[in-house]
Short mmCIF file of the C-alpha atoms (twelve columns), coordinates in Angstrom:
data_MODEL
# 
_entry.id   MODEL 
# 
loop_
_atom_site.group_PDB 
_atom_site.id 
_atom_site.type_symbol 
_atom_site.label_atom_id 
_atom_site.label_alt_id 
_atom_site.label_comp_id 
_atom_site.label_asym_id 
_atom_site.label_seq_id 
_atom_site.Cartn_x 
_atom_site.Cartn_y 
_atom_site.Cartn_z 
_atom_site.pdbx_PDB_model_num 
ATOM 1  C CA . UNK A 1  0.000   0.000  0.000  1 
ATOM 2  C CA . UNK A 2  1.413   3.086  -1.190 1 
ATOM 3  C CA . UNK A 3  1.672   6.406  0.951  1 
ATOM 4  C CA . UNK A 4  -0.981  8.218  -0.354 1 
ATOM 5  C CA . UNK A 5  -3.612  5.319  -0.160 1 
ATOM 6  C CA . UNK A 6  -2.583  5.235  3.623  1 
ATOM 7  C CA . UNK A 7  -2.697  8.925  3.839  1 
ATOM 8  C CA . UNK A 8  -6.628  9.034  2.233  1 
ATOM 9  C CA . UNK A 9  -7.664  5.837  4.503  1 
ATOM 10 C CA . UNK A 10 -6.185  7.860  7.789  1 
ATOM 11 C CA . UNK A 11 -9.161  10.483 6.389  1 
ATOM 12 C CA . UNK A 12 -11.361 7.510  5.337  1 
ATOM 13 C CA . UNK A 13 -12.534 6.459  9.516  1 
ATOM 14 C CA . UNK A 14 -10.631 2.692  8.244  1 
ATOM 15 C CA . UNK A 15 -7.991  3.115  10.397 1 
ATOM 16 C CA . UNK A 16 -7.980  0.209  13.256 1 
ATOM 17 C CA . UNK A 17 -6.674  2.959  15.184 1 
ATOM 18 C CA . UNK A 18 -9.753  4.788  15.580 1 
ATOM 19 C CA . UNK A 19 -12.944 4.078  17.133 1 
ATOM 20 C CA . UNK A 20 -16.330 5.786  16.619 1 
ATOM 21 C CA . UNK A 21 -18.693 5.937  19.418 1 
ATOM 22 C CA . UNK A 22 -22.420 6.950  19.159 1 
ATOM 23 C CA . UNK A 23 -24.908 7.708  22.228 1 
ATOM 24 C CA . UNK A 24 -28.308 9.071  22.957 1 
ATOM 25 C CA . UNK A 25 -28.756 11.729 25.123 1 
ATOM 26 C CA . UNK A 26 -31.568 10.758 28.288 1 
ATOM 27 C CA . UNK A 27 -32.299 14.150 28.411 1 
ATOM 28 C CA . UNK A 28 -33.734 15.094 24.470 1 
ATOM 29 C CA . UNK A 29 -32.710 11.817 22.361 1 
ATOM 30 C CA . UNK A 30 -30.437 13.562 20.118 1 
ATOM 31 C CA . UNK A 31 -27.575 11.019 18.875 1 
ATOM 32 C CA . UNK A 32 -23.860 11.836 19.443 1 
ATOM 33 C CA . UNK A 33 -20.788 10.747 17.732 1 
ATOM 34 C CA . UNK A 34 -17.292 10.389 19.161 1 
ATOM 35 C CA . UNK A 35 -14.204 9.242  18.027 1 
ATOM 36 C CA . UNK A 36 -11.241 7.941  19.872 1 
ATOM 37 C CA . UNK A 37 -7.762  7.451  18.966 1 
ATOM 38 C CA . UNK A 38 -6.115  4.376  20.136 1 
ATOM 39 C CA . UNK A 39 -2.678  5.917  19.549 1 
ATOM 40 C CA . UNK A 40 -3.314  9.406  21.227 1 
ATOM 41 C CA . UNK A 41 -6.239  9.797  23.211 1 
ATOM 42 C CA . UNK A 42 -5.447  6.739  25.649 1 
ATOM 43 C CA . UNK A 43 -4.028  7.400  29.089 1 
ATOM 44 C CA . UNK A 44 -1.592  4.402  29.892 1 
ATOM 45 C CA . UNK A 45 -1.847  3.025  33.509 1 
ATOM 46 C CA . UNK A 46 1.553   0.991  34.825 1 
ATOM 47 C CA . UNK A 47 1.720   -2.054 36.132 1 
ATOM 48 C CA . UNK A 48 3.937   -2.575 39.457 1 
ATOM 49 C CA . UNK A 49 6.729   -3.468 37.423 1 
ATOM 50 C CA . UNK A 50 6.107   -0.345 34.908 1 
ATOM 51 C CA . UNK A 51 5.074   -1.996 31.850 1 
ATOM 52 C CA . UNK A 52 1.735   -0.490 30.338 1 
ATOM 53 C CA . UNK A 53 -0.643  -2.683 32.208 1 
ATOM 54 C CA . UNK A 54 -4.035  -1.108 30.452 1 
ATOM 55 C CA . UNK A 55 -5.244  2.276  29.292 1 
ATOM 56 C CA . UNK A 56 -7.917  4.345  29.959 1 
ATOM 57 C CA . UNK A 57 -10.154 7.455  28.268 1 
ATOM 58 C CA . UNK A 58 -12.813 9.434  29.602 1 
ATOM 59 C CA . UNK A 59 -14.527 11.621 26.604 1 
ATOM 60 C CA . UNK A 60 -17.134 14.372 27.755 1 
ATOM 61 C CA . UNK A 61 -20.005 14.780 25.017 1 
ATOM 62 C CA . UNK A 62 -22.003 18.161 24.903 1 
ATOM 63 C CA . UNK A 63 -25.148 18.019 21.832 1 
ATOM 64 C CA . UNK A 64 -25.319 21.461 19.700 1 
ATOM 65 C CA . UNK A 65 -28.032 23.465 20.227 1 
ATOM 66 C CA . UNK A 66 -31.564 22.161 21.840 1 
ATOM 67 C CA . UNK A 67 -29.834 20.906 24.824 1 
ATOM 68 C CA . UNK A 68 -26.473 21.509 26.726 1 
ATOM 69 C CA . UNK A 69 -26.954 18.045 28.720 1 
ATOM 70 C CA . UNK A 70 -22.837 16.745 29.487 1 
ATOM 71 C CA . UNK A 71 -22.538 13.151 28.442 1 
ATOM 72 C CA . UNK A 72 -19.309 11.258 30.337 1 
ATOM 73 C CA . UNK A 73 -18.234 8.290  28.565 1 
ATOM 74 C CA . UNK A 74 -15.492 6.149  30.103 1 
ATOM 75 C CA . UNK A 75 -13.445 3.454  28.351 1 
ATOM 76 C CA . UNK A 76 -11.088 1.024  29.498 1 
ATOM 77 C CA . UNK A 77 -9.102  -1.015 27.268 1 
ATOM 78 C CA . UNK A 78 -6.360  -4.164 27.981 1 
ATOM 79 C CA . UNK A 79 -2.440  -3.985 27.055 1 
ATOM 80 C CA . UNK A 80 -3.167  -4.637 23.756 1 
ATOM 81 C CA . UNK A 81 -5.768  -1.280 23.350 1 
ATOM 82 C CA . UNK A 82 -8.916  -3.880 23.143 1 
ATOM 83 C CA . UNK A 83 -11.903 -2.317 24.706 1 
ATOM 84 C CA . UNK A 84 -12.957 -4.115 27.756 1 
ATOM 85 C CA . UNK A 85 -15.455 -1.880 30.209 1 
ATOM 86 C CA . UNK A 86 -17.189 0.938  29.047 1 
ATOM 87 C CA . UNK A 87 -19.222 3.422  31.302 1 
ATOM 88 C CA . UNK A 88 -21.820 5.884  30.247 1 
ATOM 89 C CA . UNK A 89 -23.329 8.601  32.499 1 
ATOM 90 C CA . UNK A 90 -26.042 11.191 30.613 1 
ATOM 91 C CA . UNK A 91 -26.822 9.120  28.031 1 
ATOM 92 C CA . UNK A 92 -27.119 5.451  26.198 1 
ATOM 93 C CA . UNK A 93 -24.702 3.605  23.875 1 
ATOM 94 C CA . UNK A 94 -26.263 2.957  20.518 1 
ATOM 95 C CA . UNK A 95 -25.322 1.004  17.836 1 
ATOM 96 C CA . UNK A 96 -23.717 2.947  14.775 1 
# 
């Protein structure tokens, strides 16, 4: 694969680097999207011995407009950046 096809994909949302997220506000139903980077966003938490153990990201979701509701999403993921918990406060995960 040659630069620029990686380059246009990194635009594309095809990069296994990225997730998207999508929730509903309880408050007036509008739908939410939110994207995480597995490379930048994650906060790394150490293991005893200080190896990257897991990592963690907490992403705050305001809607535009009707309603200024704050939606708190937390994420944990394993050593290998695989999603394992995720928390929602404000709102409801829904499928993309």
């Amino acid at each position: 694969m040659g630069f620029l096809e990686k380059f246009i994909k990194s635009f594309s949302g095809e990069t296994p680097m990225v997730q998207t997220l999508s929730v509903k506000c309880n408050r007036c139903g509008e739908i939410l999207a939110a994207r995480v980077n597995l490379a930048n966003d994650l906060s790394v938490e150490y293991s005893p011995s200080g190896s990257p153990q897991s990592y963690s990201c907490r992403k705050v979701l305001q809607g535009g407009g009707r309603c200024f509701q704050s939606i708190e999403v937390l994420l944990k993921y394993d050593s290998r950046r695989a999603l394992q918990e995720k928390e929602i406060h404000g709102g409801k995960f829904v499928e993309a």
